[in-house]
N, C-alpha and C positions, 0 to 999 in steps of 0.2 A: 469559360474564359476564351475558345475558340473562337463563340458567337458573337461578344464584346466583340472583342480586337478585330474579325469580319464588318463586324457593322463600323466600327468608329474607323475602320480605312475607306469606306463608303461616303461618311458623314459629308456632308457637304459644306458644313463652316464649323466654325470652335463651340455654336450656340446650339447648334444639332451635338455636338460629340458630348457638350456639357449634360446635355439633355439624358444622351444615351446611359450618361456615369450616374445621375442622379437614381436615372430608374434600375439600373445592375443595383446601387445602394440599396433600394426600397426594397427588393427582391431578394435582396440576404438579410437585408434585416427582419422580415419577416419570417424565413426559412433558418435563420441562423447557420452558426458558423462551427466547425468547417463544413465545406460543404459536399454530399455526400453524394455522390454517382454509378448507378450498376453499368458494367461494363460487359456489349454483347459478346465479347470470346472469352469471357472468362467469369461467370456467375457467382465462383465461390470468390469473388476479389471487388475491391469497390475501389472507386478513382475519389481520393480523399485530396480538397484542395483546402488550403492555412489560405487564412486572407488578413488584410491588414489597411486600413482606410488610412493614410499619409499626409501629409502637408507639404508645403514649398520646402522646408527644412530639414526634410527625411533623406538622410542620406542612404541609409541601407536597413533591413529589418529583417532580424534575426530570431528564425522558430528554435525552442526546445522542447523537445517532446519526448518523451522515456518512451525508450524502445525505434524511436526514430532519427537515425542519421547517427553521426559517431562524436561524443561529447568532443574527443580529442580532438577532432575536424569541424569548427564549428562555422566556416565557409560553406561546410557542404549542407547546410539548411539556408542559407541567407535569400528572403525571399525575392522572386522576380518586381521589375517596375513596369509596366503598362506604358508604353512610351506617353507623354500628354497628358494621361489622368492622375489621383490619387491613390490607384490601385496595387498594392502587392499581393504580389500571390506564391504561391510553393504547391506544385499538387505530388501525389505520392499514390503508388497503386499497392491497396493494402488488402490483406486475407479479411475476408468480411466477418472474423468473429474478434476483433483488435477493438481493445478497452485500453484508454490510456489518459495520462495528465499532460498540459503545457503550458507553457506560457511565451508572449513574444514581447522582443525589445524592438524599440525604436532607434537609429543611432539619428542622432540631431547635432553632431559635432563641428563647429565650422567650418568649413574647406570639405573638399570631396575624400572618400577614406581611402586609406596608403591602397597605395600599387604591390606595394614590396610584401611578400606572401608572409611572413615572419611581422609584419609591424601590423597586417591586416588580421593574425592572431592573434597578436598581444591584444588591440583594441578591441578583439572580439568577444575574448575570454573576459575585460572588464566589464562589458556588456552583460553580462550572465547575470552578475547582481540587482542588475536593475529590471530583471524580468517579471511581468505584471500579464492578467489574465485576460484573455481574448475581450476584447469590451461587447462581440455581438455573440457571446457564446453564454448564456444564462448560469450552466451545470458549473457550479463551484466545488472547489476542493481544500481546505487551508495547506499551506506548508508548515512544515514541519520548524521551527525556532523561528520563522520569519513572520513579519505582521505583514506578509500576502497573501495572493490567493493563486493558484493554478485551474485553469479549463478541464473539464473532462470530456471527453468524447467515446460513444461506444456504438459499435457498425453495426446493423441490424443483427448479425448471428452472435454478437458474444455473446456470452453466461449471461440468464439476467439475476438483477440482483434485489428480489421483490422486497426483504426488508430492508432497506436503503432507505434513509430520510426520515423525518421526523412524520408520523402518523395522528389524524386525527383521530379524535372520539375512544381513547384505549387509556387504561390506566396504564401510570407512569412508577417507574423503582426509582428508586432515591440514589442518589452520587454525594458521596463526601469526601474529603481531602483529610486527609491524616498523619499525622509525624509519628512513625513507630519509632524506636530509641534502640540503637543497636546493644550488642554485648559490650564493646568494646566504649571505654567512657566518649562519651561526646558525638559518638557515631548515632546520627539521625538520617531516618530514610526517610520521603514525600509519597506516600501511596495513598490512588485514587481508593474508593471502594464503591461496590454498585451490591443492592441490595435489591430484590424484587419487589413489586408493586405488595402490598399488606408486608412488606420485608419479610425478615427470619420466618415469621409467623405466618405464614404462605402456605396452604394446606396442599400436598400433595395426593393424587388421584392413587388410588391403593392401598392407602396404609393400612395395614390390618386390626386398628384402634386411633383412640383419639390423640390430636395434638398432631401438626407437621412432622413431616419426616426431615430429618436433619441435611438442608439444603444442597446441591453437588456445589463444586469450587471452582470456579477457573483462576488461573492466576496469568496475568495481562502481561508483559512486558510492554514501556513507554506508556503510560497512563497518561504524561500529558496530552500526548498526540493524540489517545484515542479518544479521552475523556475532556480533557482541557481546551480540545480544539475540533476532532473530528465528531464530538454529541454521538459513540458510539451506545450512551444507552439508547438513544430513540432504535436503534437495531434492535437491542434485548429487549424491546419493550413490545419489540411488532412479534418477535418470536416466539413471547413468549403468551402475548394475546391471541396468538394463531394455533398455537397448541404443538409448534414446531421443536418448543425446547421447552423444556420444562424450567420451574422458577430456579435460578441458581445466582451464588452470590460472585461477584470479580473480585480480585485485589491484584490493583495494577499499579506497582513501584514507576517512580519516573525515569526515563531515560538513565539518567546518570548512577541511577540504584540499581536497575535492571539490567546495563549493558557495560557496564565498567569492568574492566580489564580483561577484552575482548581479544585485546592483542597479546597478552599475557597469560598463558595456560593457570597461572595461581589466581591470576583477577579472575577467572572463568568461577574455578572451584569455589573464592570464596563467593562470589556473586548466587553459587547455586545453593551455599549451606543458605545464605540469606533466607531466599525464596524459601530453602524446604523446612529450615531449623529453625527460624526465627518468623518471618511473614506468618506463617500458616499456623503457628501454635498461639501468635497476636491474636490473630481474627477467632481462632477457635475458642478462644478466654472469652470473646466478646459476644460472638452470637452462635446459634449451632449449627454446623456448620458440619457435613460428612466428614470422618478421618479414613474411607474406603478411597483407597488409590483408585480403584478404576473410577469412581464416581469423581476422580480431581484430575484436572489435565493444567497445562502448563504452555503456552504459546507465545510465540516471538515475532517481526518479522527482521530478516536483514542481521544483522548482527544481534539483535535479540532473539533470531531464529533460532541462531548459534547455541545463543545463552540456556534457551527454553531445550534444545536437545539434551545438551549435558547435563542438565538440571534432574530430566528425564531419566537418562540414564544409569545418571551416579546416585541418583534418589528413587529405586523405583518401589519404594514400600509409602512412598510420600504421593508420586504422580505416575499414575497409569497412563497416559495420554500422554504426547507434545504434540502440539499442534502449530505448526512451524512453516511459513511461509519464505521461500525466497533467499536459505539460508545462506549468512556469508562467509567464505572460506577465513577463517583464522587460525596460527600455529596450531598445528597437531598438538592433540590433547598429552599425549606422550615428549612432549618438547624437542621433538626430532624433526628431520627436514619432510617439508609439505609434497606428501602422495596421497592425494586425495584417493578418501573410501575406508579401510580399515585404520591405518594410521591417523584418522582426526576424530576416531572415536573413543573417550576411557575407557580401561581394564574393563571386561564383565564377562558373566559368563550366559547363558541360556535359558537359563530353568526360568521357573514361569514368575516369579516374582521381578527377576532381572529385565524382562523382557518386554516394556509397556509398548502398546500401539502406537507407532508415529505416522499419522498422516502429514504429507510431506505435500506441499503446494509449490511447484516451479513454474517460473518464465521461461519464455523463449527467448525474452528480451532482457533477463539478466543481466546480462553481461557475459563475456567465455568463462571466464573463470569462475565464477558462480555458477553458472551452469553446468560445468565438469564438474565443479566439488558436487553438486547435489545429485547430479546423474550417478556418481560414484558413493554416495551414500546410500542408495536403493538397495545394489546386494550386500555390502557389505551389512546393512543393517539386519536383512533376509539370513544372511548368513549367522548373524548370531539368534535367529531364533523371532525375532521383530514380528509382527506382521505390520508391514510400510499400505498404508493408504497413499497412493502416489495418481498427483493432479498434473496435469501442465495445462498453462489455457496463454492463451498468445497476445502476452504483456510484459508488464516489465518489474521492477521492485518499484513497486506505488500502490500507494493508499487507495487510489482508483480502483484498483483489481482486488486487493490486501484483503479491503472490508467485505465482499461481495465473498472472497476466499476464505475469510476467517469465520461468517455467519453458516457458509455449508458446512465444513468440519465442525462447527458446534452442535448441527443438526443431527450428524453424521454419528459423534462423540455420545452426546445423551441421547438421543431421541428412544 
């Protein structure tokens, strides 16, 4: 951006400067966006620039990026103008191992935007809804209930995430959608299911006679995200063609099945009988499917991180594992006031049935308050006896990071 703005104060007429914009344009478009720079005093950090190609009509253009800039303060992303060209930009010095999603608005409103700091929020925060994915950034991402899309970007050092994306030339598991019918009349659930490539009948390496071994379990929270919109079986297909995981079946309730009454310690519990006393004794009627806790884990992210601990916890003859991403602080499981760490976990006691494995994946870009509660869940969970698998990798609560997060703790889990 130095070298631009260098040259077009140089330019010698409007026909030279138009010149100099066209070819910066060819030159990201080619390299794609954003765009990524090693910085010589500092190697573990890269100069990350957001760009954004404009019109006569652009009045301001607004970055949001999880894990970047303060949602609350959403001024403090609005990108630069290039004085004369079509250019904005925003650059940011970031830790070279930063995976993240975003997306940018455009404001095209008549008249130039408020002065007044308070009416330049208001219309900024409306802006947020209409945010759409970098058009020279290829790496897509869906969001979550919305028919858009989000950017990804990842700095040479993050995590990589080799089964990501849909793989040629590999057999494929089957996905189906299903209404389980709760206890209670009328109460119907929407759970995805993912069944391995030959499904149930999937022969396992060992078995000591014939016929498959009764398949391990994960159980999904938000199946639509994962399955409805993010195709996380092409993940379980590449892991499970690479010998990373072994064939196992999902049953992943949708959102509103999985994460209901997050705010409410009784929505928690009844959400976990779900899972343990009803979901799991469905699918085990239907194909076979292990009744071995350890071989069943149980994973969230965000408030279904939440959902999948407690599930964990208060069930643990049902689920050996949680495998729990990004968890988010909700009333203490005790209905008392919030001290994050022992107080937002249920009654239990040590022994070895009580006590399944939680691997625990945090941000740094959480947010504070998710990052305390999860930091304070480590000993407290040690403390009762747990053994905590505990990640941190430098992102934020997004699917960008999530899926890359949730495919090693499954490696981690079976392997």
């Amino acid at each position: 951006m130095a070298r631009l703005a260098r040259q077009l104060e140089t330019a010698r007429d409007s026909a030279a400067r138009d010149a100099l914009t066209e070819a910066f344009w060819d030159g990201v478009t080619r390299a794609g966006t954003p765009l990524v720079e090693p910085l010589d005093d500092s190697p573990g950090h890269r100069a990350v620039t957001f760009l954004w190609r404009g019109h006569r009509a652009t009045r301001q253009v607004l970055l949001m990026a999880t894990g970047i800039g303060d949602r609350d303060r959403p001024a403090d992303t609005l990108l630069h103008h290039l004085p004369g060209t079509d250019v904005w930009y925003l650059g940011f010095r970031l830790r070279a191992d930063h995976r993240g999603s975003y997306r940018l608005v455009a404001d095209i409103s008549p008249g130039p935007a408020p002065a007044d700091p308070a009416l330049l929020q208001r219309r900024l925060v409306a802006l947020t809804a209409h945010g759409v994915a970098d058009p020279l950034n290829p790496r897509r991402l869906p969001v979550r209930r919305r028919d858009v899309e989000s950017s990804v970007f990842a700095l040479p050092e993050a995590p990589p995430q080799p089964w990501a994306g849909r793989r040629a030339g590999i057999r494929r598991g089957v996905v189906e959608r299903h209404t389980v019918t709760g206890r209670t009349p009328g109460e119907e659930h929407e759970v995805w299911t993912y069944l391995p490539p030959d499904g149930a009948g999937n022969p396992v390496r060992g078995r000591p006679g014939p016929g498959p071994l009764p398949l391990p379990v994960l159980v999904l929270c938000d199946g639509g995200m994962w399955f409805g919109r993010l195709g996380f079986q092409d993940t379980l297909d590449a892991l499970i063609a690479d010998g990373a995981l072994p064939p196992l079946a999902v049953l992943s309730p949708d959102a509103g099945d999985a994460a209901t009454g997050q705010r409410d310690p009784g929505g928690r519990e009844a959400c976990a009988a779900f899972l343990a006393d009803e979901l799991l004794p469905w699918a085990r009627a239907r194909w076979p499917l292990t009744a071995d806790a350890d071989r069943t884990a149980v994973s969230g992210q965000g408030l279904g991180g939440t959902t999948a601990l407690y599930a964990a916890l208060t069930r643990p003859e049902r689920f050996g594992r949680a495998l729990v991403q990004s968890p988010a602080p909700g009333p203490p499981a005790d209905g008392g006031d919030r001290t994050p760490g022992e107080g937002d976990l249920p009654p239990g006691g040590g022994d070895r049935i009580s006590a399944p494995v939680v691997h625990l994946a945090l941000g740094l870009h959480d947010g504070a308050a998710s990052v305390e509660y999860g930091e304070a869940l480590v000993p407290a969970l040690r403390a009762r006896g747990h053994r905590v698998v505990r990640t941190v990798h430098n992102g934020g609560r997004d699917h960008a990071c999530w899926q890359g997060l949730l495919a090693d703790a499954l490696v981690e889990s079976f392997r």
